[in-house]
C-alpha positions in Angstrom: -264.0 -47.8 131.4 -265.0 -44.5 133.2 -264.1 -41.5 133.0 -260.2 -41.4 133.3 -258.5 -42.8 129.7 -256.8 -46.6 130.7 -253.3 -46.5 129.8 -251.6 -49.1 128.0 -247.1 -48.2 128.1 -245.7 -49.3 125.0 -241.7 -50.0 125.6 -240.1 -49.2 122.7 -236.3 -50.1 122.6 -235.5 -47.9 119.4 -237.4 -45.1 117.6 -239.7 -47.2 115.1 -240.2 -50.2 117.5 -243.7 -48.6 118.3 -244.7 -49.6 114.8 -242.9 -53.1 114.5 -243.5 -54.8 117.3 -247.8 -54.4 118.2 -248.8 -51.7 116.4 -251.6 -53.3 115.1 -252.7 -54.2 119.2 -252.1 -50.7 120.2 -254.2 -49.0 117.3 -257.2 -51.4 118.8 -256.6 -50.1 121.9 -256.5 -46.1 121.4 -259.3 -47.1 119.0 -261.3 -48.8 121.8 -260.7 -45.0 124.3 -257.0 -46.1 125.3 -254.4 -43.7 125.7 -251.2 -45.3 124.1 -248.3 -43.5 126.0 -244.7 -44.6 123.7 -241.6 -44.5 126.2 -238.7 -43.9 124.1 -236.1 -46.1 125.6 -233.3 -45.0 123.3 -233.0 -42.9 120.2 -230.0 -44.5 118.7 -226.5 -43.5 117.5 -225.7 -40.2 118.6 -224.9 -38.6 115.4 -228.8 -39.9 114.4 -230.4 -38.5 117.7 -231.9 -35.5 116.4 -233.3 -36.7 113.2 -234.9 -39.5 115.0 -236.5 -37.8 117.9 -238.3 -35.4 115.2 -239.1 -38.7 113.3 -240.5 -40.3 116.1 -242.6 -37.2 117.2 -244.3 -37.5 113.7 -244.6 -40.9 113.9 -246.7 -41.2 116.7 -248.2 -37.9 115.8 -249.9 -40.1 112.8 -250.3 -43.3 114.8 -252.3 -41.5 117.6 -249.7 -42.0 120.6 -248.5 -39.9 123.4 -244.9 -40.1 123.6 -242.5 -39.9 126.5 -238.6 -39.4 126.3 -236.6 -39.7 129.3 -234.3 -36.7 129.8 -231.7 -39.0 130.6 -231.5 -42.3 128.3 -229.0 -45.2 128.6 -226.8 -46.2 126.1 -228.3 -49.4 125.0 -225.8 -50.7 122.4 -224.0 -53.7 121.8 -220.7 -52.6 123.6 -222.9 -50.8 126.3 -223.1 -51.8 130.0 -225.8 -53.3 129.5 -227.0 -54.4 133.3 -226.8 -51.2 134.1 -228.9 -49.9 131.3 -231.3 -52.8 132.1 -231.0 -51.6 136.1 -232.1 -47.7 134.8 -234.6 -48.5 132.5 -236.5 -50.9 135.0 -236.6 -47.7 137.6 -238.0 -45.9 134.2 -240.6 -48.1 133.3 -241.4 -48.6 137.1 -242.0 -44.9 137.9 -244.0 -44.3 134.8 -246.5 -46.9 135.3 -247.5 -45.7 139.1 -247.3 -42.4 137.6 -249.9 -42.9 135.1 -251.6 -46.1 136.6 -250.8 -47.9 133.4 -252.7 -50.7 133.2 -250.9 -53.1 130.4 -247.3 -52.9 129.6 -246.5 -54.0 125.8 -242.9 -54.3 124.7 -240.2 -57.0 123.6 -239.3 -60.4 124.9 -236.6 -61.0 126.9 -235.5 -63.5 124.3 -235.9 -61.1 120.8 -232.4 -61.3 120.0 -231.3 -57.5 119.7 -229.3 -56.9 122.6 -231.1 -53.6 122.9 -234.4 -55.4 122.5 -233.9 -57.6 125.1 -232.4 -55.2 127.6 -236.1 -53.5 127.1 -237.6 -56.9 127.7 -236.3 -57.5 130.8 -236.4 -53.8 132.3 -240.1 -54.8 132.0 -239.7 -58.0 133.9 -238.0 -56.3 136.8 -240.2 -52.8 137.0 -243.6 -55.7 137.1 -241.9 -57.8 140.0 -240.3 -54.8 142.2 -243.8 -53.0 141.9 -245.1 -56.4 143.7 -248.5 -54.8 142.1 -250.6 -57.6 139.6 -249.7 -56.6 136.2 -250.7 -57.5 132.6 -247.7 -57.5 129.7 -247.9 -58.3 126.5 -244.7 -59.3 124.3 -243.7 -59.0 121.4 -241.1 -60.7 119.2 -239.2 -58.8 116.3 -235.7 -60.3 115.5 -236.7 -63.4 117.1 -240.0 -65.7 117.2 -241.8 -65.7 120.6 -242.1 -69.4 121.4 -245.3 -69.3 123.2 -247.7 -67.5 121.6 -251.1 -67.3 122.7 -252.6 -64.0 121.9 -253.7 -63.5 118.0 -254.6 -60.5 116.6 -256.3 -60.0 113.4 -256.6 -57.0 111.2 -257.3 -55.9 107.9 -255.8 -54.0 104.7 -256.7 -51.2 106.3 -255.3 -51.0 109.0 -252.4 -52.1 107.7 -252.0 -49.1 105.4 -253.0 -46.9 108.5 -249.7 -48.2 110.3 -247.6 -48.1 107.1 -248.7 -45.1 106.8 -247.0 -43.6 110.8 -244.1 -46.3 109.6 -243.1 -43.8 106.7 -242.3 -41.4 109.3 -238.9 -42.8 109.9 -237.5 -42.1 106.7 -233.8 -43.1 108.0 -234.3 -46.2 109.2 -236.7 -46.8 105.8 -233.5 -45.9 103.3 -231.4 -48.0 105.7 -234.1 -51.5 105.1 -236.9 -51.8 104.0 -239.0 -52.2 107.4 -242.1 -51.5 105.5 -241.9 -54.9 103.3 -241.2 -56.6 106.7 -244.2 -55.4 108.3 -246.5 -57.0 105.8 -244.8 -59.9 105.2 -244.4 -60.7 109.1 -248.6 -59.9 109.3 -249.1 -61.8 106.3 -247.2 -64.8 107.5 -248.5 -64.3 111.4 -252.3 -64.8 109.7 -251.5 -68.2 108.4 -249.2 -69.5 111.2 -251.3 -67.6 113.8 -253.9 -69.7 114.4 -252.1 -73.1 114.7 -249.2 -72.0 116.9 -251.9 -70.0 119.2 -254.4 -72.6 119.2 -252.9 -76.1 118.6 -252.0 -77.9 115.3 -254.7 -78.6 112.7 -256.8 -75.4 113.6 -258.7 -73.9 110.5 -257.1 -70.3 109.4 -258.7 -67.0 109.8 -261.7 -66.6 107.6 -261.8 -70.4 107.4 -265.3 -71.8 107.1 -266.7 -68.5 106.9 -265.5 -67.7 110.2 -266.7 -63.6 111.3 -263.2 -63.7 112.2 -261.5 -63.3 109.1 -258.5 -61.2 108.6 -255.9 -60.5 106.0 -252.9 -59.9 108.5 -252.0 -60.8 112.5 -250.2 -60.3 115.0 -248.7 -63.3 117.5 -248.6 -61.9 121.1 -247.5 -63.4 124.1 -250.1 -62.2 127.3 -249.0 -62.8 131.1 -250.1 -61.8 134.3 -247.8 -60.8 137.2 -248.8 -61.4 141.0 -246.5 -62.0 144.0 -249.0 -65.0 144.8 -248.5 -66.6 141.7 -245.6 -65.1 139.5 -245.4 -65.1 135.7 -248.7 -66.8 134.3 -249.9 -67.5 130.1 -253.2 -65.9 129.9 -255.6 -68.8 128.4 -255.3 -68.5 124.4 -257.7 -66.6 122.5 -257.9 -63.9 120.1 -257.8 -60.0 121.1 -260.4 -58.2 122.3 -259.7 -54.6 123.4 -262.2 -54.7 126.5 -260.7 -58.0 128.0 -257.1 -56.7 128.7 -256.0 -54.1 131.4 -258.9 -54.8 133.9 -257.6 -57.0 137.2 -259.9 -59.5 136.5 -258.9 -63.5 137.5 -255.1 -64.2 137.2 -254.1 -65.7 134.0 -254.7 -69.0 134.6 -252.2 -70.6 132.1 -248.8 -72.4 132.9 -246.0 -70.1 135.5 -243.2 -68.9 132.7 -241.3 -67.2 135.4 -238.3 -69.9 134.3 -238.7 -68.7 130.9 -238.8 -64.8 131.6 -235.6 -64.9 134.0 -233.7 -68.0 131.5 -230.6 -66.1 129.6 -231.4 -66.0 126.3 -229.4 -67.8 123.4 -227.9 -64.4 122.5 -226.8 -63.5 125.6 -225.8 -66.8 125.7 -223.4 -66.9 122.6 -222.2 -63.3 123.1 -220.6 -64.6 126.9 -219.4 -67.8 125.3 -218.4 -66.7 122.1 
């Protein structure tokens, strides 16, 4: 990788999104001599500001990130503007990857079904195609399933407790829901469902036949490429590997999910047609 740290930008709509959407992912990666930088896209209610920013430093204080908190933050709430939070977070996200030649972008869908989330989703869609540079994003899904899967992560007990462990940091959100039982039950779940939904019906679990890919707990990703030859691409399913992700490398070769990526999503949908 040289000499220079590759940067992967984690997108995180709300403080404690750093740990529920790929932490798992993101731990590989600072593990494997990536700098994780956390952009702080909001840090909730204002009355809650405070004690979240300082919950947040310490949170990725344990986890190992870098964080970065826009001076100026758009109010990302249900009864926000939300375009125009969408239009200043894009310019956000846009600016801070040529700034740090980031070379993955991880953050939510589109189509996660948070208003805030999604917001978040599609800043990232529109920094990618106004850069009209090739990029790699990976997203996650949180309050909704992703319906095309095709990256799986696997991890173990371990480094499950690790992220628990940065989780416990956001003691607010922790007393307000129990984010922590969520966590494991999603990674538990993710491990058995995993395999099929990334590889195709009928696909032995993890650890199946003895497999050296065991693991206790998962993650379900989805990985696309941006170019302006080709537009929104699947990467080819497989399971993660820190060292193939980042590099330019061949366009994803999987079907275009531009459609997908620019569709309006079911809860934008029923919040305009109520």
């Amino acid at each position: 990788m040289g000499l220079e740290r590759p940067v992967v930008l984690s997108v995180a709509p709300h403080p404690d999104d750093e740990l529920l959407g790929a932490p798992a992912t993101l731990m590989a990666l600072r593990d494997a001599g990536w700098r994780v930088l956390n952009l702080a896209c909001s840090l909730g209610r204002a009355g809650d500001r405070e004690r979240r920013r300082r919950e947040l430093e310490q949170a990725c204080a344990l986890a190992g990130f870098d964080l970065l908190v826009p001076e100026q933050l758009p109010p990302i709430g249900r009864d926000d503007d939300l375009a125009d939070a969408q239009t200043a977070l894009a310019a956000t996200v846009l600016a801070t990857v040529q700034e740090t030649g980031a070379r993955l972008i991880v953050g939510p869908s589109p189509h996660d079904g948070h208003h805030g989330h999604e917001v978040a989703g599609r800043a990232i869609r529109d920094a990618v195609e106004r850069g009209r540079e090739r990029r790699r994003v990976i997203f996650w899904g949180l309050w909704a399933d992703l319906p095309f899967p095709n990256l799986l992560v696997s991890f173990g007990a371990e480094r499950l407790a690790e992220i628990q462990a940065a989780l416990a940091a956001h003691q607010g959100q922790l007393a307000r829901n129990r984010y922590d039982r969520l966590l494991a039950g999603r990674a538990a779940a993710d491990a058995v469902l995993g395999p099929e939904r990334v590889f195709g019906f009928g696909t032995g679990g993890l650890g199946a036949g003895g497999s050296s890919d065991a693991g206790e707990f998962a993650e379900l990703l989805c990985d696309l490429g941006w170019s302006p030859a080709a537009g929104w691409r699947l990467a080819l399913p497989r399971l993660f590997d820190p060292s193939d992700v980042g590099a330019p490398g061949p366009e994803p070769a999987g079907p275009k999910l531009g459609w997908w990526l620019h569709a309006t999503s079911a809860a934008d949908q029923l919040r305009q047609d109520p």
